[in-house]
C-alpha positions as CSV (number, residue, x, y, z in Angstrom):
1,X,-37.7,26.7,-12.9
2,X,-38.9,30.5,-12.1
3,X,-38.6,32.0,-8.8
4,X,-41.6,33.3,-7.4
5,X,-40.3,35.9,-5.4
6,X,-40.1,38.1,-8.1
7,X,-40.2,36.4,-11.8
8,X,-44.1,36.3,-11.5
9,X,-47.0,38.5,-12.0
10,X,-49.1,37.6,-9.1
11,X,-52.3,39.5,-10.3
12,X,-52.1,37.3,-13.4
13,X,-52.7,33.6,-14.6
14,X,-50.4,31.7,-16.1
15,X,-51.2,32.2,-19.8
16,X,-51.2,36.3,-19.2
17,X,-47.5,35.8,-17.3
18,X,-46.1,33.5,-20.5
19,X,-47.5,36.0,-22.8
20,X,-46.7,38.9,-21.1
21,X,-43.2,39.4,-22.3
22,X,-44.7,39.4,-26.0
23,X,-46.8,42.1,-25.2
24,X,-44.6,44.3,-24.3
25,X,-42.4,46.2,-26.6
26,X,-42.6,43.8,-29.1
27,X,-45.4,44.1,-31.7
28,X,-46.5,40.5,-32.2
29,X,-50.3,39.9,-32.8
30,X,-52.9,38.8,-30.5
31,X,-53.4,35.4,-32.4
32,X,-49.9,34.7,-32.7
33,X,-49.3,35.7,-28.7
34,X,-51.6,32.9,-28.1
35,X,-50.1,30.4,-30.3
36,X,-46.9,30.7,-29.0
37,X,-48.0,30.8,-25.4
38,X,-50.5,27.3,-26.2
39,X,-47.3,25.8,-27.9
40,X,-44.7,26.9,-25.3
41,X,-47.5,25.5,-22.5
42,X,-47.6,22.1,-24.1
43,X,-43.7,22.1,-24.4
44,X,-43.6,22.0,-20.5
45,X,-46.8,20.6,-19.9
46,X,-48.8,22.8,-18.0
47,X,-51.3,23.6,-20.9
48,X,-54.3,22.7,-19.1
49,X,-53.0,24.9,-15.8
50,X,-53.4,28.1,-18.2
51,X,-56.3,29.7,-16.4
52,X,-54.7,29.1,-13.2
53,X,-53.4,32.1,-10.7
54,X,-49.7,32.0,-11.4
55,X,-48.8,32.3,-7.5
56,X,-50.5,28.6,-7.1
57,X,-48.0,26.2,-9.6
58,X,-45.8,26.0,-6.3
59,X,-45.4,23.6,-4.7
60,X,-44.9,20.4,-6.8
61,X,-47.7,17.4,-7.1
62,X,-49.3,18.2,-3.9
63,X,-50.8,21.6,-5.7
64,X,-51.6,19.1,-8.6
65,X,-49.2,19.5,-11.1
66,X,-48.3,16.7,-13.7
């Protein structure tokens, strides 16, 4: 669980707000960023949500989560 109100970058999809903690102040490389973020994606699976506006995963099913 995250709470929205202020856990989330709204400007930001969902892959850019998982990744953006390992792009800040940590020097971890762009190919790397992106495997963690696919692999931690598929651990809660919402791997195929990546490209969506973080601010729309609320909700439950009726936004069409798995």
């Amino acid at each position: 669980m995250v709470f929205q109100s202020y856990a989330i970058w709204p400007h930001m999809n969902v892959f850019d707000n998982v990744a953006f903690p390992l792009k800040v102040g940590k020097n971890v490389r762009k190919k790397e960023v992106a495997a963690r973020v696919e692999k931690s994606l598929a651990l809660v699976h919402l791997e195929e949500l990546k490209d969506r506006p973080a601010t729309n995963l609320s909700g439950g099913n009726s936004k069409g989560l798995p």
